[in-house]
C-alpha positions as CSV (number, residue, x, y, z in Angstrom):
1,X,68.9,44.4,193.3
2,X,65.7,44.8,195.2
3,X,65.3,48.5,194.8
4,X,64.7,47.9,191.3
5,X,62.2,45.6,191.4
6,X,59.3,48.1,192.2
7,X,60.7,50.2,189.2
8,X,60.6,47.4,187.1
9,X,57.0,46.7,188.2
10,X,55.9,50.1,187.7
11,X,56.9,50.6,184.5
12,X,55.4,47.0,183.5
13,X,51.6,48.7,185.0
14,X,52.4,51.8,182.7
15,X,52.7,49.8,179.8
16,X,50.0,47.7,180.4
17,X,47.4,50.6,181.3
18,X,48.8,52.6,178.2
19,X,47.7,49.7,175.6
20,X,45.6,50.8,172.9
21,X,41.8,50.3,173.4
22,X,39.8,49.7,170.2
23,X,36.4,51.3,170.1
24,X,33.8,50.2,167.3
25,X,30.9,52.2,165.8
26,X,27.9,51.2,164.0
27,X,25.5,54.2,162.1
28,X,22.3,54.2,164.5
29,X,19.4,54.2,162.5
30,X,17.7,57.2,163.7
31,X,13.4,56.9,163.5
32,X,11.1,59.8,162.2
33,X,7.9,59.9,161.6
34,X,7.6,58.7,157.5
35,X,7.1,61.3,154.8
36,X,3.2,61.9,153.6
37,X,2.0,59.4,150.7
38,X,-0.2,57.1,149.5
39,X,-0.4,54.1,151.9
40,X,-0.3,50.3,150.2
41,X,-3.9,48.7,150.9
42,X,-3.9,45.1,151.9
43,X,-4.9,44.4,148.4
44,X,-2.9,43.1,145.9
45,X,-1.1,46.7,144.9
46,X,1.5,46.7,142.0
47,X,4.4,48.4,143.6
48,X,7.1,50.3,142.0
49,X,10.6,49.2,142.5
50,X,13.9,50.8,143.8
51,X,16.9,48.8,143.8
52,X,19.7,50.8,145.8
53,X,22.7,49.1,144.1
54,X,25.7,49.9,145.3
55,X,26.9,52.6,147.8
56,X,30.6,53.4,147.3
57,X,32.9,55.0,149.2
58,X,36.3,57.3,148.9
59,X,39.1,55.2,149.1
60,X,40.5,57.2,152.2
61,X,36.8,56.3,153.6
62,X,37.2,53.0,152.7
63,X,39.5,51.7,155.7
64,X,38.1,50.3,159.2
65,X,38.7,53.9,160.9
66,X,37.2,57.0,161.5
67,X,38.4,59.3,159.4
68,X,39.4,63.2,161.0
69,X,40.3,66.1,158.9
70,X,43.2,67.9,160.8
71,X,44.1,70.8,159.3
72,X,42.7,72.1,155.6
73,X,44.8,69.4,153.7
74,X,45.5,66.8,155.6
75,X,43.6,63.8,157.1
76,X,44.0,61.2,160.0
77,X,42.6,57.2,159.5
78,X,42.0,56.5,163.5
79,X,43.0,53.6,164.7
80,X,41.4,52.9,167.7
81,X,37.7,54.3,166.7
82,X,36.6,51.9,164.2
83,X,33.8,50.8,162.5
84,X,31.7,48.1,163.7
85,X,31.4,46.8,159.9
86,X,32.5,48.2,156.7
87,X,31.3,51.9,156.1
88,X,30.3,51.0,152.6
89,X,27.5,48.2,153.9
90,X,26.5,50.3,156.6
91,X,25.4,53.4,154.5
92,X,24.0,51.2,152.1
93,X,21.8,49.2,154.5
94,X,20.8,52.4,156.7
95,X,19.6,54.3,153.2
96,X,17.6,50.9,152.4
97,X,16.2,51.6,155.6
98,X,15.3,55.4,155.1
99,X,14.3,54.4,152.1
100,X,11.8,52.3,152.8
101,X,10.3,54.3,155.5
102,X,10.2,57.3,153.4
103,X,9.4,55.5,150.0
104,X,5.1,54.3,151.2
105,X,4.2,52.5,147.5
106,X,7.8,51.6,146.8
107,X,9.3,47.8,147.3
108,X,12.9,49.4,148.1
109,X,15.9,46.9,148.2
110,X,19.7,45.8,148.5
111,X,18.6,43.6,145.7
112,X,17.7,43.6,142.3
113,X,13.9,42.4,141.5
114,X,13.2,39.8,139.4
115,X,12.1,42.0,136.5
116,X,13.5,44.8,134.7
117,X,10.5,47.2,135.5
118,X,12.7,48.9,138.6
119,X,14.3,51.8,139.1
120,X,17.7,51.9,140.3
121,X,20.0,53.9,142.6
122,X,23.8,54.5,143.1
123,X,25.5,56.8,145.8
124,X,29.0,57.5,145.9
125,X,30.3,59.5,149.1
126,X,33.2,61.2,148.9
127,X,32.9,62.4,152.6
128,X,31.9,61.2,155.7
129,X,34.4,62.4,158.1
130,X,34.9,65.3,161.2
131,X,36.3,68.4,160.8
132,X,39.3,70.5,163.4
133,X,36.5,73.5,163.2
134,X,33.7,71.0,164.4
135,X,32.0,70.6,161.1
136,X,30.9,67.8,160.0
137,X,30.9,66.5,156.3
138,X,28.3,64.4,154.4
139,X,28.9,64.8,150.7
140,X,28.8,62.9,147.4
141,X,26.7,62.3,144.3
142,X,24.0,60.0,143.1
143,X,22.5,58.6,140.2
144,X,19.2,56.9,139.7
145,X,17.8,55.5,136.7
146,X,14.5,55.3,135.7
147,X,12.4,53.9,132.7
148,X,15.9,54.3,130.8
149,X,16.4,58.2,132.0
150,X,19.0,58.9,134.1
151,X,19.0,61.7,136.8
152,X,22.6,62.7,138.5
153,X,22.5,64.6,142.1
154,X,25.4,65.9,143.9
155,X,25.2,66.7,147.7
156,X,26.9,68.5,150.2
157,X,26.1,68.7,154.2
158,X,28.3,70.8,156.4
159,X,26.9,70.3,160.3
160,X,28.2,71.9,163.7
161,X,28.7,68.9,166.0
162,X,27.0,69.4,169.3
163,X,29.4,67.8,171.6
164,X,33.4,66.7,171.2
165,X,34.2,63.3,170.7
166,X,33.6,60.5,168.3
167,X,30.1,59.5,170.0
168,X,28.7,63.0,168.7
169,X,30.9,62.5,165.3
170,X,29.2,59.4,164.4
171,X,25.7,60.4,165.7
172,X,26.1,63.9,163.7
173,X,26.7,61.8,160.7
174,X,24.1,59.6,160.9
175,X,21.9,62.6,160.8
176,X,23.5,63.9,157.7
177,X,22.8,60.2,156.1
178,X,19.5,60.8,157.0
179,X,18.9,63.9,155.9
180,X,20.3,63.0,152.2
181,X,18.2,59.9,152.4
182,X,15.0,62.3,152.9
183,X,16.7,64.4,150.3
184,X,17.1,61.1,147.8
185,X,13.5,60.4,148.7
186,X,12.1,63.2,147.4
187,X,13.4,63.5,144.3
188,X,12.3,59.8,143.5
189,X,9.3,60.7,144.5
């Protein structure tokens, strides 16, 4: 009986060292210098308006996990590499961000303004996920509408990640969010 008592504890440490640890990611909000323009004075300035309404996501984006392209069709929803908060929130809130730096003269928000004098801007992302060849995938569409014309953008970044691993996944696509935030910046420009 006591020879199996140090099998039985050994396989009780394997299963205990084997459990699943969760990791959680949050979109760092990467700093760069903000794009020329005109500079507010401390004067009372009318400003233009952006509302960034909604940023939706792909449904299979749409889950707590990382998502991983394995092979050309098929796709794996980690599930211990998980985002910090909802994807959707976080691009939305990181664009307002970009926005905002890249946008001088522009009140840019989450939220409508009180009047109807704004412009307003929509982003659906159909990808935000690694690749099995070490690409990375930024893609989507967005709409913004101003002064009752409507503009429609699709957009479509494929980047080497530097380094293996889901530190350098999220950091490569937080550049690519970036980058199509500059992109959106300019063309409301």
């Amino acid at each position: 009986m006591k020879k199996w008592i140090p099998v039985v504890f050994a396989l009780f440490l394997t299963a205990c060292s084997s459990s699943d640890q969760k990791t959680y990611y949050q979109l760092p909000v990467l700093s760069s210098a903000p794009a020329e323009g005109n500079v507010l004075s401390s004067g009372m300035v009318e400003q233009r308006k952006l509302w960034v309404e909604h940023v939706s996501v792909a449904d299979y984006l749409a889950g707590s996990g990382l998502v991983y392209q394995t092979n050309d069709v098929q796709y794996t929803l980690t599930q211990n590499n998980l985002w910090a908060s909802p994807l959707d929130q976080q691009l939305q809130q990181s664009l307002v961000t970009y926005l905002r730096r890249d946008l001088p003269g522009y009140l840019v928000s989450g939220q409508p303004a009180s009047s109807d004098d704004q412009d307003v801007l929509n982003v659906n992302v159909t990808g935000f996920h690694g690749r099995y060849d070490g690409i990375v995938v930024v893609s989507g569409s967005w709409t913004l509408t101003r002064q009752g014309q409507t503009v429609q953008r699709d957009f479509a970044l494929n980047m080497k990640q530097g380094e293996d691993g889901y530190d350098a996944l999220v950091r490569t696509l937080a550049t690519g969010w970036q980058h199509e935030a500059s992109q959106i910046a300019a063309q409301v420009r």
